[in-house]
Structure formats: structure tokens, C-alpha cells
C-alpha positions as CSV (number, residue, x, y, z in Angstrom):
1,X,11.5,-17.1,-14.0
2,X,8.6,-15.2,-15.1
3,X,5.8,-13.4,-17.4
4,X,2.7,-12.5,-19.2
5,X,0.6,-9.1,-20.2
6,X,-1.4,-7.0,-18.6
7,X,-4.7,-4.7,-20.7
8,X,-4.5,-1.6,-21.7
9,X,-5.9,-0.9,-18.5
10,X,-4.0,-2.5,-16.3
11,X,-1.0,-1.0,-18.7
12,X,-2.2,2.6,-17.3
13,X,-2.4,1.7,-13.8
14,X,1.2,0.3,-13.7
15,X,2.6,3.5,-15.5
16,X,0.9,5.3,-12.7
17,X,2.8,2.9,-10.6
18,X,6.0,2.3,-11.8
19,X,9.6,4.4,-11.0
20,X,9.9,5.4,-14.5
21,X,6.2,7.2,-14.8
22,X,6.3,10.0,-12.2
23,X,6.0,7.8,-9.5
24,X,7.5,6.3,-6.4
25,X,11.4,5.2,-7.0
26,X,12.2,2.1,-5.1
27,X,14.6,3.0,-2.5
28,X,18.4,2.7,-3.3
29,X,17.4,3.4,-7.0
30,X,20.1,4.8,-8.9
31,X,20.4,6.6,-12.4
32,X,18.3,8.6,-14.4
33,X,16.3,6.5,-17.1
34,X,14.7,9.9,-18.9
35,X,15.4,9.4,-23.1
36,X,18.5,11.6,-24.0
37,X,20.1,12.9,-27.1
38,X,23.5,11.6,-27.3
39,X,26.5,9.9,-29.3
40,X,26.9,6.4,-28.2
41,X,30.9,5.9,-26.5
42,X,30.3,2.4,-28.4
43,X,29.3,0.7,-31.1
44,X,28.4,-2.1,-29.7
45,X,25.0,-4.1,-29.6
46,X,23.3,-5.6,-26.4
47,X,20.4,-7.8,-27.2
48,X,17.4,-8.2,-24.2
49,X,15.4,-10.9,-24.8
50,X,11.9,-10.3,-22.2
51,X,8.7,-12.7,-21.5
52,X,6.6,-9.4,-21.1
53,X,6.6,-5.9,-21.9
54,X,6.6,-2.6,-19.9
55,X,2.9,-3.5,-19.1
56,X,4.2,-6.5,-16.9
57,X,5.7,-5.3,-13.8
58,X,8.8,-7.8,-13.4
59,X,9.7,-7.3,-17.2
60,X,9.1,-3.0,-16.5
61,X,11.7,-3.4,-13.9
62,X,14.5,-5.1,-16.2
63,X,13.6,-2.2,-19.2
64,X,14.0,0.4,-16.5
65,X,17.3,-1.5,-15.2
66,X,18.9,-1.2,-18.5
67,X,17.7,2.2,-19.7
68,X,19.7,2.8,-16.6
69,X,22.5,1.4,-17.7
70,X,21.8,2.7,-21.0
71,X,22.4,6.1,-20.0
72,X,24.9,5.5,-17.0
73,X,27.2,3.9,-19.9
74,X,27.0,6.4,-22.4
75,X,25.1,4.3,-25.3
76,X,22.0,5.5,-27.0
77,X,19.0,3.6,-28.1
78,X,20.7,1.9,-30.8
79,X,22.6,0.2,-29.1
80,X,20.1,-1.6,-27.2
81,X,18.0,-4.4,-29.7
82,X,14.7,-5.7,-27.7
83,X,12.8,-8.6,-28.0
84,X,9.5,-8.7,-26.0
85,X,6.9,-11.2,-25.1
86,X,8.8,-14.2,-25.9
87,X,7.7,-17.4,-25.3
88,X,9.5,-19.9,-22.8
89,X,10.1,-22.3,-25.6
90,X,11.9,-22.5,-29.2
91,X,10.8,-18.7,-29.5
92,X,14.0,-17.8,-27.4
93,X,16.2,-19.8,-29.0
94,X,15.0,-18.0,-32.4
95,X,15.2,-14.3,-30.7
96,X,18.3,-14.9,-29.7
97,X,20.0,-16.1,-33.3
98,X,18.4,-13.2,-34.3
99,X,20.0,-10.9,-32.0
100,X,23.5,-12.6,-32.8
101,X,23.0,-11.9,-36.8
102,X,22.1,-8.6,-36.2
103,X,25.7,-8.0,-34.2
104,X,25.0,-8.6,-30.6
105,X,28.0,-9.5,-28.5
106,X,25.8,-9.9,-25.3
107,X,22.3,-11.4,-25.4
108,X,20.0,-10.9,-21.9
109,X,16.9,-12.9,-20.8
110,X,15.0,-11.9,-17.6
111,X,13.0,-15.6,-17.3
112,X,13.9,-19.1,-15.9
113,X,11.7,-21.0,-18.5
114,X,14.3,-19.1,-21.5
115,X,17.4,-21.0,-19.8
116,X,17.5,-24.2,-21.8
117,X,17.1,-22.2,-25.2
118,X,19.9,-19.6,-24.2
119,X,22.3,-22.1,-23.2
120,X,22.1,-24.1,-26.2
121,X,22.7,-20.7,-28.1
122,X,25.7,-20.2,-26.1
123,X,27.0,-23.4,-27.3
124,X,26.4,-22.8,-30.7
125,X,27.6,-18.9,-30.9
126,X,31.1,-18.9,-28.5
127,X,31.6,-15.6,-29.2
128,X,28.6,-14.0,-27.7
129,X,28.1,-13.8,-24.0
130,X,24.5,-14.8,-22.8
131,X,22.8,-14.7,-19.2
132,X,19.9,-15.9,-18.6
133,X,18.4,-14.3,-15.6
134,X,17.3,-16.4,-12.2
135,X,18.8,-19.4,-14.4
136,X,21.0,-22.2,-12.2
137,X,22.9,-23.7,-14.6
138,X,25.5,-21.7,-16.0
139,X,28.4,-22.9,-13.5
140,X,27.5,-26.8,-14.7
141,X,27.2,-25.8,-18.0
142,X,30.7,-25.9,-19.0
143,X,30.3,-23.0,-21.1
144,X,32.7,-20.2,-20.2
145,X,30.3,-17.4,-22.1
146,X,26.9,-18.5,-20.7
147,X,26.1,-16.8,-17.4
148,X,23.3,-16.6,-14.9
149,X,22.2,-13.4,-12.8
150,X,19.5,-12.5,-9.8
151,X,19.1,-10.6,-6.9
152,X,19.2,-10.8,-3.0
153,X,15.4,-10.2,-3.1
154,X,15.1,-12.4,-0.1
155,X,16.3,-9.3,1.8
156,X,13.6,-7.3,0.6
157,X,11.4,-10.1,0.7
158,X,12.2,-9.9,4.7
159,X,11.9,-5.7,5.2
160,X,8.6,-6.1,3.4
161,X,7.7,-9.0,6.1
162,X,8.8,-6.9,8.8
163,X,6.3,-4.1,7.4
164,X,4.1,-6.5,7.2
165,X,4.5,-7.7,11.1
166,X,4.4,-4.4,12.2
167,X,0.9,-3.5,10.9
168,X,0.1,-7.3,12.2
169,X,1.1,-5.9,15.6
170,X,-1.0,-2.8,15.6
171,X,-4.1,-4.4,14.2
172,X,-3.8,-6.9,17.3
173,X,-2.9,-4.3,20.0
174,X,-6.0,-2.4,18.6
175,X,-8.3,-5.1,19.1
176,X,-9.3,-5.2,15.4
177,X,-9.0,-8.7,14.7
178,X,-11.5,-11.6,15.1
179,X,-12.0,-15.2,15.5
180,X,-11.9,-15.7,12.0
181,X,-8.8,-14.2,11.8
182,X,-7.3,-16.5,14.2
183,X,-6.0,-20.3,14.1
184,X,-5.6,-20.9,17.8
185,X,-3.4,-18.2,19.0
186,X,-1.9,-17.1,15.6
187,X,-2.9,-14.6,12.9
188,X,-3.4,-15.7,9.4
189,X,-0.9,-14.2,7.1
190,X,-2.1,-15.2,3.4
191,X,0.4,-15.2,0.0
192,X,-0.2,-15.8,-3.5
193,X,2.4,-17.6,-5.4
194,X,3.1,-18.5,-8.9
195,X,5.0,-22.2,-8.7
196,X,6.1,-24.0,-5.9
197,X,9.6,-23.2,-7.4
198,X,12.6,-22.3,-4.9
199,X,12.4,-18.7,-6.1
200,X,9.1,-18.8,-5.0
201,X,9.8,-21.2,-1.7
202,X,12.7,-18.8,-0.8
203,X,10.7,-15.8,-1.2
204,X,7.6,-16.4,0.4
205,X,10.2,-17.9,3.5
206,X,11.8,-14.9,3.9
207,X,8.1,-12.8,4.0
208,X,7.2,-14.9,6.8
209,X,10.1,-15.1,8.6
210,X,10.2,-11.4,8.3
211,X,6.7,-11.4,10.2
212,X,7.2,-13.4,12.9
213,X,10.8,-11.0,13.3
214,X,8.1,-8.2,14.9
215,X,5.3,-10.5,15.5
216,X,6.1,-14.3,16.1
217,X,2.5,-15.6,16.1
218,X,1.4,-16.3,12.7
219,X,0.6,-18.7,10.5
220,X,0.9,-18.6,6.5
221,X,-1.2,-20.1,3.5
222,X,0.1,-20.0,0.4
223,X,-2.2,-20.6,-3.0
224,X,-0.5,-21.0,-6.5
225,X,-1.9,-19.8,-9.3
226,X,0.5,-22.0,-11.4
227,X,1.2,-18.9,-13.8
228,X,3.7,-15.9,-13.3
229,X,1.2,-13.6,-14.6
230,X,-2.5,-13.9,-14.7
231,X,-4.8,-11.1,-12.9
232,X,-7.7,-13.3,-12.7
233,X,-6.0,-15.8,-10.8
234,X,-4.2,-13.7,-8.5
235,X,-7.4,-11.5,-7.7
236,X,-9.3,-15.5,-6.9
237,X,-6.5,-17.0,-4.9
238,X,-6.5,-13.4,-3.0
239,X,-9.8,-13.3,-2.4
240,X,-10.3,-17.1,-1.1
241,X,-7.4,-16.5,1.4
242,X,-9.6,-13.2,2.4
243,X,-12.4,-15.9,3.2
244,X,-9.8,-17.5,5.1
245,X,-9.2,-14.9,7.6
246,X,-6.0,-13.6,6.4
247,X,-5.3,-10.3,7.5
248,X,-2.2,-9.5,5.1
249,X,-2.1,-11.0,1.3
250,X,1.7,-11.1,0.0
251,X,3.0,-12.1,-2.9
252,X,5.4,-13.1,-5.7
253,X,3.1,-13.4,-9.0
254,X,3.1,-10.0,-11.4
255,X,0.0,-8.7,-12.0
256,X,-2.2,-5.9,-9.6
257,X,-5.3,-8.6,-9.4
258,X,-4.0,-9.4,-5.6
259,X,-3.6,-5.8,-4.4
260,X,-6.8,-4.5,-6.5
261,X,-8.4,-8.3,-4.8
262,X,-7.3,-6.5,-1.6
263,X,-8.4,-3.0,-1.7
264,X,-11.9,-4.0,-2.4
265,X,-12.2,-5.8,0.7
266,X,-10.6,-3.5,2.7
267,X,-13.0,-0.5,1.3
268,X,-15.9,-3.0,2.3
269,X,-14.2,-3.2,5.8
270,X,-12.1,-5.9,6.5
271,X,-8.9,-5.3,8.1
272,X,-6.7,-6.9,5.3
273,X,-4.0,-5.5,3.9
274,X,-1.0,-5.9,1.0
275,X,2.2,-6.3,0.3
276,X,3.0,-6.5,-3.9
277,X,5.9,-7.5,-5.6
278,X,8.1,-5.2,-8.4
279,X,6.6,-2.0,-8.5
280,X,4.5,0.0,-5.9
281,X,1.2,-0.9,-5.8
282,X,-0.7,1.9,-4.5
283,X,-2.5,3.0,-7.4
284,X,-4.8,0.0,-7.5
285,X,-4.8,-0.6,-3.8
286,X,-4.2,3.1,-2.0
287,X,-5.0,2.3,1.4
288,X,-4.5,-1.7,1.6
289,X,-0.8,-1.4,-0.3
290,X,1.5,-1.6,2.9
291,X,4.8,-1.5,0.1
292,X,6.4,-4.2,-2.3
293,X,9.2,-6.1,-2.5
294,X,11.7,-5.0,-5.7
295,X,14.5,-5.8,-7.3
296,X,17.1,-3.0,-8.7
297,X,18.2,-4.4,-11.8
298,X,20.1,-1.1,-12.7
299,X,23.2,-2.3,-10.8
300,X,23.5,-5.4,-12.2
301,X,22.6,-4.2,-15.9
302,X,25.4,-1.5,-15.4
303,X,28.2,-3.7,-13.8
304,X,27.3,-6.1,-17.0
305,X,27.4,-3.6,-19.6
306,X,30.4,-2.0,-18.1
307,X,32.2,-5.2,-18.9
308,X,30.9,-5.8,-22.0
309,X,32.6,-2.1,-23.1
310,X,35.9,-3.5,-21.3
311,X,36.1,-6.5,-23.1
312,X,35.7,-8.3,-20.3
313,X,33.9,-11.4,-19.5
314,X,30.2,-11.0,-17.1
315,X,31.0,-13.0,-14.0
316,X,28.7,-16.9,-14.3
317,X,27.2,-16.2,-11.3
318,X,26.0,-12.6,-9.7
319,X,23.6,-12.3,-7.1
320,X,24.1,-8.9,-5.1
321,X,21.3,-7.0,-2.5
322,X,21.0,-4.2,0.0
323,X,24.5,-3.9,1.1
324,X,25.2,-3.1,-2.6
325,X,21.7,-1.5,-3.1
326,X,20.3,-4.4,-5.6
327,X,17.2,-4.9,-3.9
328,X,14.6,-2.6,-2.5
329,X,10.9,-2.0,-1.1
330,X,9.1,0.6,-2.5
331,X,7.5,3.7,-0.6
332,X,5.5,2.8,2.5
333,X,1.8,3.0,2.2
334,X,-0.4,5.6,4.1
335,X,-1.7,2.8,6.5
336,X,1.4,1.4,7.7
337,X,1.9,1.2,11.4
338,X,3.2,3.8,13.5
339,X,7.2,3.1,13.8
340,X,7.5,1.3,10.5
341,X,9.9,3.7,9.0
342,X,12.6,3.4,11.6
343,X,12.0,-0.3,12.3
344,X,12.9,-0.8,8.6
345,X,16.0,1.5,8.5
346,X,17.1,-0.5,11.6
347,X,16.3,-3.7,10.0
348,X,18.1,-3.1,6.6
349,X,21.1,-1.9,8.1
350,X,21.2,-5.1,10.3
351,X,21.4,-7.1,7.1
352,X,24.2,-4.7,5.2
353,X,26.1,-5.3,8.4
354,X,25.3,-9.2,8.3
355,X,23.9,-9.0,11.7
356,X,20.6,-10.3,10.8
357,X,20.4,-13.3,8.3
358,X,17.6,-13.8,6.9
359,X,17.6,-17.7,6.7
360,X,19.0,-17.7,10.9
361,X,19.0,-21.6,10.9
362,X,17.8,-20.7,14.4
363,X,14.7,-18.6,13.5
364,X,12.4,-21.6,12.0
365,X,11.8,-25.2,12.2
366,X,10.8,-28.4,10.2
367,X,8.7,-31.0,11.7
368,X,9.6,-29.0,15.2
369,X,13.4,-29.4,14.8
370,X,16.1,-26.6,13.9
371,X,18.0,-27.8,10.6
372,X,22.0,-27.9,11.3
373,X,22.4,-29.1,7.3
374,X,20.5,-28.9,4.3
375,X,22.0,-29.8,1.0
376,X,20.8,-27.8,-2.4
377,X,20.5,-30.0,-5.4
378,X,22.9,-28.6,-7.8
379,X,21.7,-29.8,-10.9
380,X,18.1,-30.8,-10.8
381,X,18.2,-34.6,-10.8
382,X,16.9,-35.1,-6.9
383,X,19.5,-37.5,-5.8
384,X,20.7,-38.0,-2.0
385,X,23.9,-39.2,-2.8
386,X,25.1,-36.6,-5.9
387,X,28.5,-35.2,-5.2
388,X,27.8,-32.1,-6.8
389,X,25.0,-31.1,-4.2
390,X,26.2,-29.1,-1.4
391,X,26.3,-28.3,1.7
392,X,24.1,-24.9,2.3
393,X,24.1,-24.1,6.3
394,X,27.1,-23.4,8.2
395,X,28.0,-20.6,10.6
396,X,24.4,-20.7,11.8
397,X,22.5,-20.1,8.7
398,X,21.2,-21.1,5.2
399,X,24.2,-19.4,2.5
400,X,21.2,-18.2,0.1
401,X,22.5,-17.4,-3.0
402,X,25.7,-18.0,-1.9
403,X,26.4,-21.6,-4.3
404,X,25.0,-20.4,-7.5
405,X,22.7,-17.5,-8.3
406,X,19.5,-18.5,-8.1
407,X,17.6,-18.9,-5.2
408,X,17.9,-22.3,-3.6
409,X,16.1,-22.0,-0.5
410,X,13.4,-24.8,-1.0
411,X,13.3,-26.3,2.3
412,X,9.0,-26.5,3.4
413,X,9.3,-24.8,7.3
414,X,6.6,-25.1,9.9
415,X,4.0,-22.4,9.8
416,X,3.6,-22.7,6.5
417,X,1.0,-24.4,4.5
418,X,0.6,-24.8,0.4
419,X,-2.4,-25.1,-1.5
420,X,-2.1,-25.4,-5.4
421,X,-4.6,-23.9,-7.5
422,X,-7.1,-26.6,-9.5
């Protein structure tokens, strides 16, 4: 699900920013992505159909993913036939007959709202594999060559919580905090989102729950902007949880307006701080940017294209994260609390070792009471009786991404409050 662009501003900042421009790599990146002279081992043609550019963080960290795989594959640049700043609507559909007539035997789209277009391109074109990323409908699509793909970013989605709680912690120990920080006893945590989507529910989830793993007292607001990209919005719905009280600003929209939002008010004074999503935020926000969530879409992109080389088919669902290093937060800001590093390392191995789960069945509540059973809907019509939904928590926890791809974690827990933008 995702994007829109950024100005040629903003376009600067995030080179500054991203892994691919002389900065930070996420952690557990792998690959080189530098442009190299070579003969392609293939003739072959991939087709990557984007809703942004490389100005638009999300989209940035898909090119970078296949360039990746690009190189880690032995093809060249003509192999690879890109389509950016497509719509979420016939556009897609259109791209990606495109991409067939010009030879592609794999077509890629990095956004939910492209799903419906690539699967009915699927049906039409058998022989072409297509996967339309954080999509949930390839297993009930019938099709054998449509697929859907994501990440674990729940995991890192969770380490970036526990950042997060850590620097909560400190700020409270230090006595920094005040009454407007407060609601009763807890500390406001703030997060602007894009939709109240599960990828969105799941996410923001995880960041909390990831919180109250170091420091259990907190509340959350979250604010939509009801857009994946849109710098004005995020930099408003930032600020008016600032005026809130909230002491740390997540989020899971794609432009720098909440961390820049962020770093302003911090350089006024307030003890607020950020945690971004995609690519390291601390060119716009150098003191406020605690780290960001990311995904590592070079080990999918190079599993996939390894497969296509093979012959083979790309599996119809593939969600991986830290244990095969898919997901990632990126380099820990300057103002992080003392002990973060190791309480991370501690943390992430805890998850690769399935110690910690990050949806612990035990760990939250709704309407007071600890959920034994949730059922995901499994294909989007919101019954209570459809056999094809399915049973989610067993063994003690929610099995996120686990029945499909996509995120399904939707489920509303206490703690948590949601305000959509007018």
C-alpha cells in the first residue's frame, strides 16, 4: 500500500538520507547497489511498476532492493524496465500490458491500491508472473502466476518501540516531563498514520507494544492523514499531537514533514522526539530522529529474481524479517538513551530466536480482557460466519503474517486511541 512525491527539496534531503547516497545503511543490509559495467547472465526482462519515485522514501527502498538484486544476480540495467508514479487505478493495469509487450516475464508493484489492476493482468497474460506487493489476495485468487509479497516490519516496528521506550524511560527518570505530558499516570506516545488499514493497525501495534516492553505506562494517539504521502499533513497531524503532550511522534506515512514537524519543536525546547519510517531521518530532524523502522527489500527482490532465472515459479505468499534479515531500523540517533544499543541487540535476537513475539496474546488487552481467538477476514467481505476466515492466535500469540502475506493484525487494543484527519 503506498505513495506520492516529494520537492526537489525534499528530493535532496532524502538523498542525504537514504542507504544508497552516502548515508546510513539500515542494519542487516546486504549487497552493493553502486551502477556497474557488465554483461547481463540473462536476457530476461523484469518489469517494476512504483506509486513514487526515488524521491518517496517507501518507493527509494524497493529501487534500492532491486538494484540489489540487480547486481547480486548478474543482470544489467537493461534488464530491469521501470514504471514510476503510477496511479492506483487503470494506470497500472496499462503499465503493466506495457511491460508484458515489451518482453517482461515478471511484472512487480510495491502498492496495495495496484492489486486489483495486477490481478486482472495476471488473468489475462498466464504466462507472466505478477506480485503485487502488501497485496492479500493472491492465495484466493485462483491464479497460479499472481503472487503477493511483504515484510515482517512488525519486528522492526517493535525494536524501534523499544528505542522509543527507552528514551521514554530516561526522559521520566530525569524529571523532564510535565503535566502536560501526562494522562493520569501514563506518558503520551503520539503516531501519525496514513489509513486505518491493518498494515497501518499492525504497525502502529507493534510500536506501542514495543514501548510499553521498556516502559509499560503509556498511552498512544494516533491521527490519519488519510494519504500515504503528503508532507503537509504529516508535519499538521505531528504538530497537534505535539500540543497534545506527546513526548515521541512515530510513524508509518512517507514523507520527512513529521520528523522535520519534530525537530522544530524540539530546537524550541520541548522534550519530543522521533521515530520515521523507510529511511533514516536524521538529516531533517538530527537531534529529535531516535531511528526508523525499514524494510530490506533486497532479500526478497533477490530470492524473486533468482527464481525467475531458474524458471521457477515466485512463491504466492512471502513475508520474511529479522531472522532472515528482511527488516531493519536504521542507525540510532545521537539522543538516544544510554543502553539503547544493547537493549536492541538483546531484543532482536529474542525475536530471531522466537522468544519474544511481538503480538504475545498476553502483552495487551481489549476492553480489559486478553484475547485467546481472533479470526482474520480472509477475503474482505466482514462476515462472522465465512469459512474461509481463520483462526489467527494459538500457542499464545497472534500468527502475524503467518495466513497470507499481508499484515492482518487489525484488532483496536486498549491504550490506543484514533483520530482521523478532517
Amino acid at each position: 500500500m503506498k505513495k506520492r512525491i516529494l520537492s526537489a527539496l525534499m528530493a535532496a534531503v532524502m538523498c542525504l538520507a537514504a542507504v544508497g547516497c552516502g548515508g546510513n545503511k539500515p542494519e542487516g543490509q546486504t549487497g552493493e547497489t553502486e551502477s556497474v559495467q557488465r554483461e547481463s547472465v540473462s536476457e530476461k526482462k523484469i518489469g517494476m511498476i512504483l506509486v513514487g519515485d526515488e524521491n518517496e522514501g517507501y518507493t527509494y527502498a524497493h529501487i534500492e532492493g532491486m538494484r540489489t538484486a540487480e547486481v547480486q544476480n548478474g543482470l544489467n540495467d537493461d534488464n530491469i524496465i521501470w514504471k514510476y508514479s503510477v496511479p492506483e487505478d487503470e494506470s497500472c493495469k496499462e503499465a503493466a500490458v506495457d511491460l508484458v509487450e515489451q518482453g517482461c516475464v515478471a511484472i512487480f508493484s510495491n502498492s496495495y491500491g495496484h492489486q486489483t489492476f495486477m490481478e486482472e493482468a495476471a488473468a489475462e497474460y498466464p504466462d507472466v508472473q505478477f506480485v503485487s506487493m502488501t497485496g492479500d489476495r493472491a492465495a484466493l485468487s485462483g491464479l497460479p502466476n499472481f503472487s503477493n509479497a511483504f515484510t515482517n516490519v512488525y519486528e522492526s516496528r517493535f525494536v524501534s518501540g523499544v528505542v522509543a521506550g527507552m528514551k521514554v524511560k530516561e526522559l521520566v527518570e530525569a524529571g523532564k516531563l510535565s503535566a502536560e505530558n501526562m494522562d493520569g499516570n501514563k506518558v503520551k506516545i503520539g503516531y501519525v498514520g496514513a489509513y486505518p488499514y491493518a498494515e497501518v493497525v499492525s504497525g502502529y501495534t507493534a510500536f506501542f507494544l514495543g514501548i510499553q516492553y521498556i516502559y509499560p505506562d503509556v498511552t498512544m494517539e494516533v491521527r490519519y492523514t488519510n494519504s500515504w504521502f503528503d508532507i503537509t499533513a504529516e508535519a499538521e497531524a505531528a504538530n497537534a499531537l505535539m500540543a497534545d503532550g506527546c513526548v515521541i511522534i512515530g510513524q508509518h506515512a512517507d514523507s520527512t514533514g513529521a520528523p522535520t514537524a519534530v525537530q522544530d519543536a524540539n530546537d524550541k525546547g520541548k522534550p519530543v522526539y522521533s521515530v520515521g519510517y523507510n529511511v533514516d531521518m536524521l538529516s531533517v530532524a538530527p537531534h529529535a530522529a531516535l531511528t526508523s523502522a525499514t524494510n530490506v527489500w533486497s532479500v526478497y527482490y533477490n530470492e524473486a529474481v533468482k527464481t525467475i532465472l531458474e524458471g521457477g515459479k515466485i512463491p504466492t505468499d512471502w513475508s520474511k524479517g529479522y531472522a532472515d534479515g528482511a527488516v531493519a531500523i536504521t542507525k540510532l540517533g545521537p539522543d538516544v538513551a544510554e543502553g539503547t544499543s544493547d537493549k536492541v541487540d538483546e531484543v532482536i535476537s529474542a525475536i530471531k530466536n522466537g522468544e519474544l513475539k511481538v503480538f504475545d496474546a498476553g502483552s495487551f488487552t481489549v476492553g480489559g480482557k486478553h484475547l485467546d481467538s481472533y479470526h482474520v477476514d480472509m477475503n474482505g467481505n466482514f462476515s462472522n460466519e465465512d469459512p474461509e476466515d481463520k483462526e489467527a492466535i494459538w500457542d499464545g500469540y497472534f500468527h502475524e503474517s503467518e495466513l497470507r502475506s499481508a499484515p492482518s493484525f487489525d484488532i483496536r487494543i486498549d491504550g490506543i486511541t484514533e483520530l482521523t484527519a478532517e
